[in-house]
N, C-alpha and C positions, 0 to 999 in steps of 0.2 A: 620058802616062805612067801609070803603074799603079802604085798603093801600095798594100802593106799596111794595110789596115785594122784588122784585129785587131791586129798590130803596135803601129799609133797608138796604139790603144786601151788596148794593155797598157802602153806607156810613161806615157800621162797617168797611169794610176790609181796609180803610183810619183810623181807629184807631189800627188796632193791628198788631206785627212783628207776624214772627213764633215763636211760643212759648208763648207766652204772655197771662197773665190772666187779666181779666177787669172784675170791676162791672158794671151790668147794674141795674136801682133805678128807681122807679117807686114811686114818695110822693106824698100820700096823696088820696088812691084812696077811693072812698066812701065807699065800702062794705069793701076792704081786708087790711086798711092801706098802711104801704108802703110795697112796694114788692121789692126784692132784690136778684139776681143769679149772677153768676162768672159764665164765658165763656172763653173757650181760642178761640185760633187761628184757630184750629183746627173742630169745631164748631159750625163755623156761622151761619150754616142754624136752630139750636136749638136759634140763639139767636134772630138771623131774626124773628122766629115762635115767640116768646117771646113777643118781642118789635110791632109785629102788632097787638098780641092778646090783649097790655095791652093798645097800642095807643089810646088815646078818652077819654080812663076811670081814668085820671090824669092832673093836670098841663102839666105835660109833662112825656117823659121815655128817661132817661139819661142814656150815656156811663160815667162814669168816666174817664178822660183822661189822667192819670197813669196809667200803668200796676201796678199789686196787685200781694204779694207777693203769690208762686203759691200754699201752704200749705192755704190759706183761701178760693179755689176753691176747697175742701171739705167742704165749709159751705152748696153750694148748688152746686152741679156738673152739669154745661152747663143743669140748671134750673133756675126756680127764686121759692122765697119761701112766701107767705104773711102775713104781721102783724108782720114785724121786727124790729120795731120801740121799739114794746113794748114786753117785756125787749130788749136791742139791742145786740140781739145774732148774728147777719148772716150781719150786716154792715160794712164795711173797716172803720177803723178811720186813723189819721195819720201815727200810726207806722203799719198797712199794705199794706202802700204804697212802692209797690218795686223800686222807685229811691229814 
C-alpha cells in the first residue's frame, strides 16, 4: 500500500509543541506484536518514515496525545521497537505521562 507521506507528516506536526516527546504504538501487528518509539518535535520525518512503514500491518498506528515524559525517549530514540507488549518494557503507562 502507498501512503501519503506528507500527509503523515502534516498530521504529526498538529500533535507536537517544540520540545515535546510522543509515543507512537502500533497493537497487534501479526508478525512483530505491538510496536512502539518516542519521537520528539524535532524528528518528524523518522516518525513519518515509521508510521507509513507500519500503516496496513495493524488496527491502526497511534500518536499518543500527551507528551511523555522526555527521559522515556531513551526507550527507543525517534525509532520504534517490536514485541513490547511482552514483557512491557518500552510502553508509557500513566505515570510517563508528562502533564
Amino acid at each position: 500500500m502507498n501512503f501519503d507521506k506528507a500527509e503523515i507528516e502534516r498530521t504529526l506536526k498538529l500533535f507536537f509543541e517544540p520540545g515535546e516527546v510522543r509515543e507512537m504504538r502500533v497493537p497487534e501487528t501479526k508478525r512483530d506484536g505491538t510496536v512502539s518509539g518516542y519521537f520528539d518535535s524535532d524528528h518528524l520525518a523518522e516518525g513519518t518514515k515509521a508510521a507509513a512503514q507500519w500503516s496496513g500491518q495493524a488496527p491502526g498506528v497511534y500518536i499518543l496525545p500527551n507528551p511523555c515524559k522526555s527521559e522515556l525517549h531513551a526507550r527507543a530514540y525517534n525509532c520504534v521497537k517490536t514485541h513490547v507488549k511482552k514483557p512491557r518494557r518500552a510502553m508509557t503507562s500513566s505515570v510517563g505521562v508528562g502533564c
